[in-house]
Every structure is written in C-alpha cells, then in structure tokens.
N, C-alpha and C positions, 0 to 999 in steps of 0.2 A: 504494500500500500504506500502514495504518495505521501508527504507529509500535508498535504491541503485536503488528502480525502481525513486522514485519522485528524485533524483539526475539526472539520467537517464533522465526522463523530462525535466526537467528542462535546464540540457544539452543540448537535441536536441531543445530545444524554443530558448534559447542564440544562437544555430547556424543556425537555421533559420533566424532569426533575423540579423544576423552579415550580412547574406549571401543575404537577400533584401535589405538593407543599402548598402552593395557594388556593387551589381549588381543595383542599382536602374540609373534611369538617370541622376541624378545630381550630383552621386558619378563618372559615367564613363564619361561626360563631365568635370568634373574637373581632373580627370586623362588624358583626352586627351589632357587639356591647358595646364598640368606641362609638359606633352611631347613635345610639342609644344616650349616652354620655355625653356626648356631642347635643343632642336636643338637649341638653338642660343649661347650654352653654349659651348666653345672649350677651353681645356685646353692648356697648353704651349707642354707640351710633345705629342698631340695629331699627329699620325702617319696620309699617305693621305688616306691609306684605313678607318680608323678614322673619320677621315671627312667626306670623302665620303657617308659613315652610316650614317652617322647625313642629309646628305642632301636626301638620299634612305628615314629616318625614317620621316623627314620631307615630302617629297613629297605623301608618303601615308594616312598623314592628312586629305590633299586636297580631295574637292570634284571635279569633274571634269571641273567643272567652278565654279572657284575663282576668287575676287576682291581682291585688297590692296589698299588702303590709306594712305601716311605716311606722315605726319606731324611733322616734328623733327629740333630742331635748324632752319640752315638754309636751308634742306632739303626737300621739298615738290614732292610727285611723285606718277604715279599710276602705278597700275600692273596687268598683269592677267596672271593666273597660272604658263604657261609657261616662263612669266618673272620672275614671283615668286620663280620660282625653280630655275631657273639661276640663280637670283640675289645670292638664300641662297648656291649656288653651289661657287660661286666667291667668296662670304664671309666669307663661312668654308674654301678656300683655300689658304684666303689671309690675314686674321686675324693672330696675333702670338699667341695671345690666347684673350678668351671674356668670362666673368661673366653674366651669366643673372640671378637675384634672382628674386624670385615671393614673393608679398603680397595682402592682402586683395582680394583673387581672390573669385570675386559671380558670382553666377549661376543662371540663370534664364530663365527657363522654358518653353517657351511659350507655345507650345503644344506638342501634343505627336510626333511629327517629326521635330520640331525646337525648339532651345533652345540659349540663349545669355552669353557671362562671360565679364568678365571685372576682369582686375588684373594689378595692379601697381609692374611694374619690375626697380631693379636695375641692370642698363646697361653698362659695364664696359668693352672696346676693346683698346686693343694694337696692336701697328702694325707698321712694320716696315718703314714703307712710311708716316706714319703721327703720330702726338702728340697723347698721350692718350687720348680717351672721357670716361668721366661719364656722366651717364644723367639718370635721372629717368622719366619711358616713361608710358604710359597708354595705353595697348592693350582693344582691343574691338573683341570679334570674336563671330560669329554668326557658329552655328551651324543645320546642317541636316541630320536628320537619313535617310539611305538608304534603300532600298528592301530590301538587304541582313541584315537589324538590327544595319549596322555600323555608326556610328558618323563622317562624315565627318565636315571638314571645308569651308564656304563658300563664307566668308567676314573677311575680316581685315581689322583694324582701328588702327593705331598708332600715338599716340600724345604725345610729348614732355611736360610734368607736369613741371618739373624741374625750368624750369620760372617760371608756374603758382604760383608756392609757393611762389617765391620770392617775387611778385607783393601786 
C-alpha cells in the first residue's frame, strides 16, 4: 500500500470513530442536558422573542409526560409538564438576566430507551422585584428515547447542594 492510501485509512477509521462517539447515546444525552441548562440561561440584553426561544427550545425536551421536583432554599414544589412550561415561560420573562453553568455532568445508561444524568449547576438570577440569588443546585433528569429515536425528558429533580457543603 501507498502511503496516501494507509493515510486515507487511517482517515476514514478516525472518522468513523469521531462519528460513533458523537452519535452514541451518552454523547446525545449529554448534549440534551447542556440544552437543557442552557434554557435557564438568559442574558441581560436578551430580547422577548429571545426568551420566548428559550422556553419553545425548552418545551421540546419534554416528553409528553413530565415530572418536576424542586427542592431549593426555601422553595419546595411539584410540577407537571404543563406547569413546567409555564413556570420556565414566567421565568425567561421575568428574570433580568440568569447564569446557569454546568459541572460534573454523568450519564448513565440504563438501557437502550432510558438513561439518567446528574450535573451540579451554578445558579445565578437577577431581577428586578427581588435580591440576587446564587445557589449551586443539583439536577437529576431521567431520560427516554422515543419511536421516533429522540431523547426526551421525563423526570426532574432539583436540589439545592449549596447548604449541603456548608454542613
């Protein structure tokens, strides 16, 4: 073999390779949590069609039937889809701006149509009606593939860490 064909090779195995690693399930379940995480994130210049987006990109997460859990401060409450959206509909409209950063996000597998993440966010909202919060929050989201192949969202879990460290 020439050296342009084993380049060649070798080429098409690296992008093979790139392209089962990205498409695998554990790469597009963690692309859906940074989305995910991403909706909660509004900057100050953020226009309403702006927001609006963010609550259209968030609601297409959802699977058709969603839980919420939230656990925060002094905050405790549940939800289902429809409040879900609502709620994140009021809060892209009424935040002046919010930080979400993502860390330590893992993925875990369960089977070939369910899958779990867990990632530690910093949680940072201004607003014109009330003091700044910071809080560093621990999301929980369970995941399920559809018929159609797509990753929905099923269950949320949000829990307030931020203490926990203290303690």
């Amino acid at each position: 073999m020439n050296k342009s064909r084993v380049a060649m090779l070798i080429s098409l195995v690296a992008i093979i390779i790139v392209l089962v690693w990205w498409f695998s399930p554990s790469q597009i379940i963690k692309r859906q949590t940074q989305k995910i995480i991403q909706c909660l994130d509004i900057p100050e210049t953020a226009t309403k069609t702006y927001r609006a987006l963010k609550t259209n990109s968030f609601s297409n997460l959802l699977a058709r039937s969603v839980s919420c859990r939230v656990d925060i401060a002094e905050y405790q409450s549940e939800f289902s889809r429809d409040q879900l959206i609502e709620s994140h509909q009021m809060y892209a409209y009424n935040v002046a701006s919010a930080v979400a950063e993502a860390s330590n996000i893992e993925v875990h597998i369960i089977d070939d149509k369910n899958a779990r993440t867990n990632a530690d966010i910093y949680f940072a909202i201004t607003s014109k009606k009330i003091a700044a919060i910071k809080e560093k929050i621990e999301i929980n989201l369970d995941w399920e593939k559809t018929d159609t192949g797509k990753w929905r969202l099923t269950n949320v879990e949000i829990v307030d860490i931020s203490n926990q460290n203290q303690q």
